[in-house]
N, C-alpha and C positions, 0 to 999 in steps of 0.2 A: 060631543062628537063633531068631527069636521066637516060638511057641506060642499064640495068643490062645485062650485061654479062655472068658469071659465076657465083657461090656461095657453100662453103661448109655449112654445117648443122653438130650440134654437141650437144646432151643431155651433159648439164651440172649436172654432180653428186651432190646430198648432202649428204657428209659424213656423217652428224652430224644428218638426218632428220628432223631439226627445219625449214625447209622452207614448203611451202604447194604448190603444184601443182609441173610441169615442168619446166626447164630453158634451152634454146635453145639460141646457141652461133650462129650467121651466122655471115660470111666472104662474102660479097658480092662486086663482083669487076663489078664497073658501068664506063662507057664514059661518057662525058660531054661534050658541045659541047665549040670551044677556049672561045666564048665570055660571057662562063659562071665564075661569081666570084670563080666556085668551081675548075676552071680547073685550073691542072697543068700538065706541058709536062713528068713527072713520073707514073702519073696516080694515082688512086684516089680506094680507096675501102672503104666500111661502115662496122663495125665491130657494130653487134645489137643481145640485149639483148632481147628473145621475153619470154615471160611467157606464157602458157597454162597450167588453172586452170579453176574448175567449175566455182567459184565465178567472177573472172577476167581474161580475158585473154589480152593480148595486146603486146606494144612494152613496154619495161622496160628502155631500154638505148639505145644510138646510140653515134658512134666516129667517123668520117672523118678521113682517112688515108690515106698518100701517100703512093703510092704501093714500090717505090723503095730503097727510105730511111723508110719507119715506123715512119716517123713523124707524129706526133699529128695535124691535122689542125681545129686551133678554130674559123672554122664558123658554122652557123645554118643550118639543111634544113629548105627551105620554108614550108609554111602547106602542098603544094601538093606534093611537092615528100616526104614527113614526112610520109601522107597519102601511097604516093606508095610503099614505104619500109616496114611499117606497113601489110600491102595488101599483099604484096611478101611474108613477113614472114608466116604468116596466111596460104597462100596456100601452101605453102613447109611443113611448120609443118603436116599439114593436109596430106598431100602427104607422109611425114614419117613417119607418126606413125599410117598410115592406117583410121584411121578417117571420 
């Protein structure tokens, strides 16, 4: 199970205005416990793409990151922490932008 820790929040601009709604960058740095496949002794942070929009809102993208090197790690969340990350975003957004 995932631990969140910490996390920045950040409105991603559109220069261009061809997108519709918000785009919300989060940096979320989670624990894990050793005996999980996600762990590593660098530590591990999610970089998630969330959108808030009338029509849709949601998580748009997620990336596994080690924290100390910035490597890319290519595995999955499970649905429940998919879920819990999704969740997180949702309440921070909401949190930021007064909602």
């Amino acid at each position: 199970m995932l631990n969140f820790t910490s996390y920045t929040m950040e409105q991603i601009k559109d220069a261009f205005g061809i997108l519709s709604g918000q785009r919300y960058e989060f940096i979320i740095e989670v624990e894990v416990e050793e005996d999980d496949e996600l762990y590593t002794e660098n530590g591990l942070y999610i970089r998630a793409l969330y959108l808030l929009d009338e029509e849709k809102t949601g998580l748009l993208k997620y990336e596994l990151i080690e924290k100390v090197t910035n490597r890319y790690i290519d595995l999955e969340l499970e649905e429940d922490e998919l879920q819990a990350v999704e969740n997180f975003c949702k309440e921070h957004v909401q949190d930021g932008t007064g909602e």
